[in-house]
C-alpha positions, 0 to 999 in steps of 0.5 A: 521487533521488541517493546517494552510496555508499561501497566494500563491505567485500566483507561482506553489504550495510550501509546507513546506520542500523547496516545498514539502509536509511531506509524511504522509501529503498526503491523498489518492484517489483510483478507483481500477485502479490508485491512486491520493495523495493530498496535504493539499493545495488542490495540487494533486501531484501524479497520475499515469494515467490510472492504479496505474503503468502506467507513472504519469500524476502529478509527483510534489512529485518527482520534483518542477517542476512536474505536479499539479491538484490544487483547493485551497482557495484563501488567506490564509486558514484553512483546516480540512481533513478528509476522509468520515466515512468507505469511500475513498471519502474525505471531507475538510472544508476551512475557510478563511476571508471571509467564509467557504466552503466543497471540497468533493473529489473522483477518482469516481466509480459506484455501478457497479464498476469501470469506463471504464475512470478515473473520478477526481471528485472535488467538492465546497459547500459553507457554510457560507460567499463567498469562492473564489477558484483557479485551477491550473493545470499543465500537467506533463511531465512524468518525463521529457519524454513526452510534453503535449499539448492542443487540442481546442474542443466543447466539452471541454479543451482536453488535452494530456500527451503522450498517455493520453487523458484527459479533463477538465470538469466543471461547469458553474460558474468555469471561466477559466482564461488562457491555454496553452499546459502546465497550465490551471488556472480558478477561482470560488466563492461560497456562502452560499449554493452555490455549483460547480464541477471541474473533469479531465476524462482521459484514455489511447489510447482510445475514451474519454467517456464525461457524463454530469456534473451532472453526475460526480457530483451524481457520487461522492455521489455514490462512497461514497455509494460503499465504505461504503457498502463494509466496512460494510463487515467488521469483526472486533469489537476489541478496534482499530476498527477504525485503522483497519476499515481505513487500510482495506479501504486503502488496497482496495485502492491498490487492481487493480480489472482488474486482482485482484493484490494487488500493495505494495504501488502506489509511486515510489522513495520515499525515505527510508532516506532523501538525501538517496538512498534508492529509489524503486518503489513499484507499482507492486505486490509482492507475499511476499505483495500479500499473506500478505494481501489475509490473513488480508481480511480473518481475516476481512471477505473480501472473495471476495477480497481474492479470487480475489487475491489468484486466481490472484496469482495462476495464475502468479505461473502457467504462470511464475513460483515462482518470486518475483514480477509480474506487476499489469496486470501480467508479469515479471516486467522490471529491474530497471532503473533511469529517468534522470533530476528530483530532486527527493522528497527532492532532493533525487536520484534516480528516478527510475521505475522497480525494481531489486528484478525481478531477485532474488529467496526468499524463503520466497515466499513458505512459504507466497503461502502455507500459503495463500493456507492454510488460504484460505480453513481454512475458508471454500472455496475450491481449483481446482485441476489445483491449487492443483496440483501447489501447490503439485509441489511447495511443492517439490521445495521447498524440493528441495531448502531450502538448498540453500542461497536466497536473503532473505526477505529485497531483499539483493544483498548478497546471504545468509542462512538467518534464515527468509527464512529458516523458510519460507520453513518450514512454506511451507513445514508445511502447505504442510503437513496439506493440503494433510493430509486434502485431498485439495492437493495432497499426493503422496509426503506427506511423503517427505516433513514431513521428509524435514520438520523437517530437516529444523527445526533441522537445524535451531536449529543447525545453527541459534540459538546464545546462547551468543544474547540468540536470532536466528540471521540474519543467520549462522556465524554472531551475528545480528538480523532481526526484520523480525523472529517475524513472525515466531511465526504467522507461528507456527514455533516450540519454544516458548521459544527460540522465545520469547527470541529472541524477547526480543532481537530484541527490545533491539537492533533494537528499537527505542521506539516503532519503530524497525529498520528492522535488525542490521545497518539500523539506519545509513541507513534508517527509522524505517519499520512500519510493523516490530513494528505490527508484534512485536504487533502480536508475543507478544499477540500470546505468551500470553504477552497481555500486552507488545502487547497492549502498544506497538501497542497504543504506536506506534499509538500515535507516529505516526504524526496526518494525514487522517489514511495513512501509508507509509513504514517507519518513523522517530523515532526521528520527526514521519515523514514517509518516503518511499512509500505511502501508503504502504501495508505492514504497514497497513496489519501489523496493522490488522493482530496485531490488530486481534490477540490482540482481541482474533483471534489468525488466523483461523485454517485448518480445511476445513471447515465452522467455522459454520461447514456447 
């Protein structure tokens, strides 16, 4: 992706839309711990230090006035971004009047895994001419909270923003041109074969480990080694190979290895409309997210990953019960509540941090647990019996629950009989079924939840069907639709023509070319959601319509605005331009899981066994 960038005015960084940067503009650094966004100018905007849910370190996308970590050419410049093949590591190629330099940049890792610190690593080669660069730093405030301040030491620029220590290190050729307890700025010049280093170490409430320079700088080459061994592990050679390659890559980057969670996107407050107040933060793991992606790295080959992931899950199902949401190092996440005395992206309120799905059942969750359960020893791994034992009990809830109104799948405040979540306790009870029938939970129950089973599916049947939309509507009593019910044909809900029908129905009403609005009403309220256009990919290739699957999912790609491959959470039909938070898990897993049933994996069955029969 190319930008044409104009001269600073030698103020704080400004991008086009009245100082910020277009959302689908950023690209996205990760270490399997945080996860730092980076403007087209060289502007890191967002950083939440030392974990992708801690309080952010750089917070310009939210305010003007927030933190930045920029190194931009000086003058006006060209910049071509692109991250490294099957990498996180991304590389930029400036040109100015002058000459043309390489910013290679990485939140850095070993090939043992992640760092005991966060390591930015940001470094300069000259190709061709002299490139002078300027940096400039400007520690945040975390949202109004905190007041950063300077610490003189031999061993560096220390900085610190609350309770995080961080040090700005360099080499001998970057010049540092001023500091205060609040910006840092320095210069530096390369030519033709000429290289230097710039990274920001930081931790939180804790000794400060300070490697050499070149150290930090081998480092960056590591970490790019790291992620393309990984993508080699890759299972997909469908005709959208690259689109899905880059969303695994982008889906590791939200997986927080300490515990094994998978965040639903690393922002918060990112706005689903422009001037809306459609503001959530999304840096926790949702179950519904959680089991969503265990089954994208199934269907890719990613075993470690999905177990790390489903044993996370099973252990926050035992400690805390079947919630919504569980905090990246696995507790109950705090209410919502709105920080004060920020602008907002865009000037749109609130900020806020905690979320106030905390609080609300979905039965959705049944269903993505024993989905989840099921895939999992569909390819060949085995539960323990402490997990099959949950999952028994689970089983019986659900059979308890399913007749009561739940908050559905969009986290409504109307308490509901939502068809999706209907549809959700029968996918459970279903896949409950298979996996006593096949000895991996246990059965005491087995006939229980066969008969609770089809309960729910006749009441679906009798509640839920409009025999005037030809379609299953968002819930008994009314005459809208959910673009959410197209995932009920990869749970193997029962009806094909019924199912088919009512997606013809839902692309009638809720689409915008390729883009579908999440159900009836939401085009007055927010964006398109992307994953809804995937799981309509999906569901038509899965009921035989290969061809309307196809142009959809190509016609979808094309549409979308040109950037690094990152997805946010919606988008704009009418400019391309992605709202929400970013980058958002659900998109990109909606694209892999499409992408594989349109080459043929219609998902692997429950057997219990290696696909290769050992």
């Amino acid at each position: 992706m190319t930008h044409q960038i104009a001269a600073d005015d030698g103020q704080a960084p400004r991008g086009p839309d009245g100082g910020f940067w277009p959302i689908q503009d950023y690209a996205a650094l990760g270490d399997g711990r945080s996860v730092a966004l980076v403007a087209p100018d060289g502007s890191t905007d967002w950083w939440c230090v030392p974990n992708l849910d801690s309080p952010a370190m750089f917070d310009r996308i939210l305010h003007n006035e927030g933190g930045f970590f920029q190194l931009r050419p000086v003058g006006r410049f060209t910049v071509t971004r692109r991250y490294r093949e099957d990498s996180n590591v991304l590389e930029s190629v400036v040109e100015t009047a002058d000459g043309t330099a390489r910013l290679t940049e990485s939140l850095n890792s070993s090939l043992a895994g992640r760092l005991p610190w966060t390591e930015f690593a940001r470094r300069v080669e000259g190709i061709s001419g002299t490139v002078s660069f300027r940096l400039r730093a400007r520690l945040g405030t975390q949202c109004g909270t905190v007041s950063p301040w300077l610490q003189p030491n031999p061993n560096g620029c220390i900085f610190h923003v609350g309770t995080v220590l961080g040090l700005l290190r360099h080499t001998d050729n970057v010049r540092i041109l001023e500091q205060t307890d609040e910006h840092i700025e320095a210069e530096v010049t390369v030519g033709a074969d000429e290289r230097a280093l710039i990274a920001i170490l930081a931790g939180d409430d804790e000794p400060l480990g300070v490697p050499p320079i070149q150290e930090i700088d081998d480092r960056l080459d590591t970490s790019d080694h790291a992620w393309r061994d990984w993508a080699r592990g890759i299972d997909y050679d469908g005709k959208h190979r690259e689109a899905v390659r880059r969303s695994a890559l982008l889906l590791k980057l939200l997986l927080y290895s300490p515990s094994g969670a998978i965040a639903a996107a690393a922002t918060t407050s990112l706005p689903e409309r422009i001037g809306g107040n459609k503001n959530w933060d999304y840096r926790y793991a949702w179950i519904r997210d959680s089991a969503f992606v265990v089954n994208a790295f199934l269907r890719i080959g990613s075993v470690p990953e999905a177990k790390a992931a489903f044993t996370w899950l099973m252990r926050r199902l035992d400690d805390y019960g079947p919630q919504v949401l569980y905090s990246l190092s696995g507790d109950t996440v705090p209410d919502q509540q709105e920080l004060p005395g920020v602008e907002g992206y865009r000037g749109s309120l609130p900020v806020v941090i905690g979320n106030q799905a905390t609080k609300q059942h979905q039965h959705g969750i049944y269903g993505d647990i024993f989905e989840t359960a099921a895939l999992f020893v569909g390819v060949g791994n085995v539960l323990d019996q402490k997990s099959a034992k949950l999952l028994a009990a689970l089983a019986d809830q659900c059979a308890d629950r399913w007749r009561q109104k739940d908050a559905g799948i969009w986290e409504l405040t109307e308490l509901q009989h939502y068809t999706m979540s209907k549809i959700s306790c029968w996918q459970a009870l279903a896949r409950a079924c298979e996996l006593a029938e096949r000895g991996h939970i246990p059965a005491d129950c087995l006939p229980r939840w066969s008969r609770e089973r089809d309960r729910i599916g006749a009441w679906i049947e009798e509640n839920c069907w409009s025999e005037k939309r030809q379609a299953y509507v968002f819930h008994p009593g009314t005459e809208k639709l959910d673009a959410s019910l197209a995932l009920a044909i990869r749970f193997g809900f029962d009806g094909r023509d019924r199912l088919s029908s009512t997606l013809d129905a839902i692309r009638a009403e809720l689409g915008h070319g390729p883009f579908l609005y999440r159900y009836s009403g939401m085009e007055k309220e927010e964006g398109a959601f992307l994953a809804c256009s995937f799981w309509m990919a999906e569901a038509l290739a899965l009921l035989g319509r290969d061809a309307e699957a196809d142009e959809l999912f190509c016609e979808l790609l094309r549409r979308l605005p040109p950037n690094t491959g990152i997805m946010a959470e919606m988008v704009d039909p009418d400019t391309g331009n992605h709202l929400g938070n970013t980058p958002q898990g659900l998109s990109h897993l909606g694209l892999i899981h499409a992408a594989c049933s349109m080459a043929g994996d219609k998902a692997r069955p429950l057997t219990g066994e290696r696909e290769d029969g050992r």
